[in-house]
N, C-alpha and C positions, 0 to 999 in steps of 0.2 A: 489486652487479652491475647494479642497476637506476637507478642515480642518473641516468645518461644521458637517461631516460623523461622527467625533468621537463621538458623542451623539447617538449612537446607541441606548441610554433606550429611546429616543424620539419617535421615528419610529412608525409612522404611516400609515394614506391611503396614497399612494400616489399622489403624486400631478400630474397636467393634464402638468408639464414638465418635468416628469420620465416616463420612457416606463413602459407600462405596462404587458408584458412580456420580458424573458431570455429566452435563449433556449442554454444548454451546450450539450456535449456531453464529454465521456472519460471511465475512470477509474471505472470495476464493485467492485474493493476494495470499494469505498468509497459509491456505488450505495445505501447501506442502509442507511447511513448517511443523503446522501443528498435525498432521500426522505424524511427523517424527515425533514430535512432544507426545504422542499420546501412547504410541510404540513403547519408548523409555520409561515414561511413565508408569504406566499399567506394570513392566518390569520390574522397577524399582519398589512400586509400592503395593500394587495389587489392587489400584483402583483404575476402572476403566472413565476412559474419557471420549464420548462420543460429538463429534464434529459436522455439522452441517453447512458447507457451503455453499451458500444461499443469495449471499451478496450483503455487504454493509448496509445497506438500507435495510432488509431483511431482517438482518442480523440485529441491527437494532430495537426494531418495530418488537420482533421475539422476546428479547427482555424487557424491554417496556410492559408487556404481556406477559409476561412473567413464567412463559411457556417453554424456556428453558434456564438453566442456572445460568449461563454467562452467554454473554453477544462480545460479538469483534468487530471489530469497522476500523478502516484505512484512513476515517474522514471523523475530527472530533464530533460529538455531541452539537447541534444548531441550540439555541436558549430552549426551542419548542419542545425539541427532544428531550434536550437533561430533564424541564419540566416535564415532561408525559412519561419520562421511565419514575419516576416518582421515588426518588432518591438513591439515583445510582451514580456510580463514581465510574471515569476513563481513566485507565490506565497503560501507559503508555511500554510495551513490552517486546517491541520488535522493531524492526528500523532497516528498511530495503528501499526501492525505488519502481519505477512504473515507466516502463521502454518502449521506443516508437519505435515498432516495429514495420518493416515493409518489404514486400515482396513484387519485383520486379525484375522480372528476367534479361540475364547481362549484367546487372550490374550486383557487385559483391560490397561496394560499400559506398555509403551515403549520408553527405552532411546537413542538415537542417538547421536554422532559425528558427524561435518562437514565433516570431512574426510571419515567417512561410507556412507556419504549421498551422497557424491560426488563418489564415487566407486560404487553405487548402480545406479544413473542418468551415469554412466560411461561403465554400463553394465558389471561392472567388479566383484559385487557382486551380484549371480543370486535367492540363497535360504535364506531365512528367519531366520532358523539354522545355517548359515554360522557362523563360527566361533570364528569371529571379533563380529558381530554384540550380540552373545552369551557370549561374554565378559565383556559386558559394562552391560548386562540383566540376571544378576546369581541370580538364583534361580526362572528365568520364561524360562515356560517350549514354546520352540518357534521350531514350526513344520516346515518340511521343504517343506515347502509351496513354490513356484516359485513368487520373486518379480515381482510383475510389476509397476512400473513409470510410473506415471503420469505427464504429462507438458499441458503451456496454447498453443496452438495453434495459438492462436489471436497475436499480438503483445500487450504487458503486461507490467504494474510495476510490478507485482508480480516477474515475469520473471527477471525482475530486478533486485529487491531487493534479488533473489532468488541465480540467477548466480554471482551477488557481491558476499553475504556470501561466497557461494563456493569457487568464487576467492582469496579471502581471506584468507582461510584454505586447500586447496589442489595446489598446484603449478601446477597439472596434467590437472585439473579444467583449470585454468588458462589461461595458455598456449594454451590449445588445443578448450577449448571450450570461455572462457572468459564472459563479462558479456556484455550484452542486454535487450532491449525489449522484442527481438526476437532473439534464436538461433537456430542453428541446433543440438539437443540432441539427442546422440547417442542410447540412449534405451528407450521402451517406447510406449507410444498412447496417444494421444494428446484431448485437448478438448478446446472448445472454452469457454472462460469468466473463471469464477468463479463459475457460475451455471454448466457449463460444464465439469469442472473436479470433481466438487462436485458430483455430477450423476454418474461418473465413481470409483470414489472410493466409494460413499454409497455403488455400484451395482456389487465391483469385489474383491472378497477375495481375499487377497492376496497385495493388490494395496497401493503405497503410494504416496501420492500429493502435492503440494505448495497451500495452498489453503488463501485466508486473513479471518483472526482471528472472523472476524464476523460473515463470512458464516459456519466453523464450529461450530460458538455456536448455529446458527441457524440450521443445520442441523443433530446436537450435534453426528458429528464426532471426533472419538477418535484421540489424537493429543499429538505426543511425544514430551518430555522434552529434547532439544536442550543443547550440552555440550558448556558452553560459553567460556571467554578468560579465566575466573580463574579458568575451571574447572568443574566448577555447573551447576548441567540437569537443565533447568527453562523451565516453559512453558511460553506462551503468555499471560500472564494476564496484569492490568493495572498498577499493580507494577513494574513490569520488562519492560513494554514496556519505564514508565516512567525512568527508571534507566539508559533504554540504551538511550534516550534524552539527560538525562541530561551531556553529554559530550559535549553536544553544549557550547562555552561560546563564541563566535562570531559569525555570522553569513554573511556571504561574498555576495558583493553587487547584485550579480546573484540568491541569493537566497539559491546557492544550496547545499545540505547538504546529509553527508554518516553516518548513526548510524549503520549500521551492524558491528558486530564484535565490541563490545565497549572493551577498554581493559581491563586487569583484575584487574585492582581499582575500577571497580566497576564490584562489585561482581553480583550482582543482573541481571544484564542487559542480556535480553533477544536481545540474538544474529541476527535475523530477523524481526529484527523493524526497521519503514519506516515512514520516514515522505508523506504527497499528498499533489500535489499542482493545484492549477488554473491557468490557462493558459490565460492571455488576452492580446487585443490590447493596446501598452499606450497611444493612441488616439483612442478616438471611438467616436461615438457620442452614446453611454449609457453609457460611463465614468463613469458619477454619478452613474445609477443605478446598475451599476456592482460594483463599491464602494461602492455602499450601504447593496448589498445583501450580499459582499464579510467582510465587518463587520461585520455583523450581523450574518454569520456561524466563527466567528472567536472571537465571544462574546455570546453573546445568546445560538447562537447555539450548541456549544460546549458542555451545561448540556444534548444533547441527546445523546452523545457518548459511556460512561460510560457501558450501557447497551449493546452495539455494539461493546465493545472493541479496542473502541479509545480513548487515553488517554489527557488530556489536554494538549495544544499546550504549552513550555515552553517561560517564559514571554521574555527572548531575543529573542526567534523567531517570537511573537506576538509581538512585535517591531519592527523587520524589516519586515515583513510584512502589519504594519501599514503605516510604511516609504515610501514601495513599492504603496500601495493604494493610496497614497496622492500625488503619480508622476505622476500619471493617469489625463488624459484629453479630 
């Protein structure tokens, strides 16, 4: 039904049997993104596309409920969820990362471990000087300032993408706390969105955050250099986020997919990189124009990224996600 969609350089007004609004809701990682998408969009084609950044959890519970055309989320579908949206498909359409961000006066740059990060969200590491953390940071002079943790509040990809890593590399992590949308983190103060823990770390010396990679460049918070599987501090840039991607060489018919922690053959890969997906009905009755819009940020739209710190979608993943678009009805 959908084959015609791949002509996305066609795209034009739309016709009087495409709707002429969307209306999503979900994920504030992707929220700058997809304002751009929705800018161009509405441009190109003359449909508007209205955006709520609400939080992946949010965002999904909304299409489950059917209370908007599409939800976004940073964090696949859990079994519960796919079941309770009652037949809707993730699509995988964006591809950035999620930055520990930290703010502490003096000091301009700073390396981290999984393992310190996770004993630090564990409340198990409390001063700044601790002597682990002073380890990995020789010859920066780090005061012994009282940490304080930052987490989202909301139910979150980041959160997500966040508690995976950690799961990953502290078995302590793991075990006790595991990975979520939403968990209960033992140290800390919480804020909602992305704008929200952003505000709290701009505004608390001392404080360090999960924040996605956009909104620190936007808010041009300092943001340490993540120790990966081989070893190497990388920050979030679009090298590394691309490096940790490319670990992908299948993609599994649900969509769903894990780049944190890529292993250490690839050196480069930035250890908190995330793919975001769209969440839709696979019967709707705006099929088409959800396939249309949903191409169109998965081709066009893509060259807005770049500047936002999302990196190109890799081409097996833009494949099944085409696959996915074309089952739509």
């Amino acid at each position: 039904m959908l084959a015609v969609l791949v002509a996305v350089a066609a795209l034009g007004p739309a016709s009087s049997a495409m709707a002429d609004s969307l209306v999503g809701a979900g994920s504030t990682l992707l929220a700058p993104l997809e304002a751009q998408w929705a800018n161009d969009y509405h441009h190109r084609t003359g449909v508007s596309v209205t955006y709520g950044a609400v939080g992946s959890g949010a965002g999904i519970a909304q299409i489950s409920a059917r209370t908007v055309d599409f939800g976004a989320s940073d964090a696949p579908m859990t079994p519960d969820q796919a079941s309770g949206c009652n037949g809707c498909v993730q699509i995988p359409w964006a591809l950035t990362a999620t930055g520990v961000a930290f703010h502490l006066d003096g000091v301009r740059s700073l390396k981290l471990s999984g393992p310190i990060v996770a004993k630090i969200y564990l409340g198990q590491i409390t001063k700044w000087n601790d002597k682990r953390i002073r380890k990995l940071n020789r010859g920066v002079h780090l005061p012994g300032t009282k940490i304080t943790p930052v987490f989202r509040s909301d139910g979150s990809g980041d959160t997500y993408a966040f508690t995976d890593y950690l799961s990953g590399v502290s078995s302590s992590w793991k075990h006790r706390i595991g990975r979520a949308t939403a968990v209960s983190f033992p140290a800390g103060v919480g804020g909602r969105g992305n704008d929200g823990v952003t505000a709290i770390v701009a505004s608390t010396n001392g404080s360090i955050g999960y924040i996605s990679a956009s909104y620190i460049i936007a808010h041009a918070l300092k943001v340490a250099a993540l120790q990966n599987a081989a070893g190497k501090f990388v920050y979030p840039n679009l090298s590394n986020i691309s490096a940790a991607a490319s670990v992908v060489k299948r993609v599994p018919s649900n969509n769903e997919m894990h780049i944190v922690n890529s292993p250490k053959s690839i050196p480069n890969a930035y250890p908190l990189s995330t793919f975001t997906y769209v969440i839709v009905p696979k019967s709707s009755s705006k099929a088409s124009a959800l396939g249309r819009f949903i191409l169109y940020a998965m081709n066009a739209g893509q060259r807005f990224g770049a500047a936002l710190d999302f990196a190109p979608i890799p081409r097996v993943v833009y494949q099944a996600g085409i696959r996915t678009v074309h089952s739509l009805s």
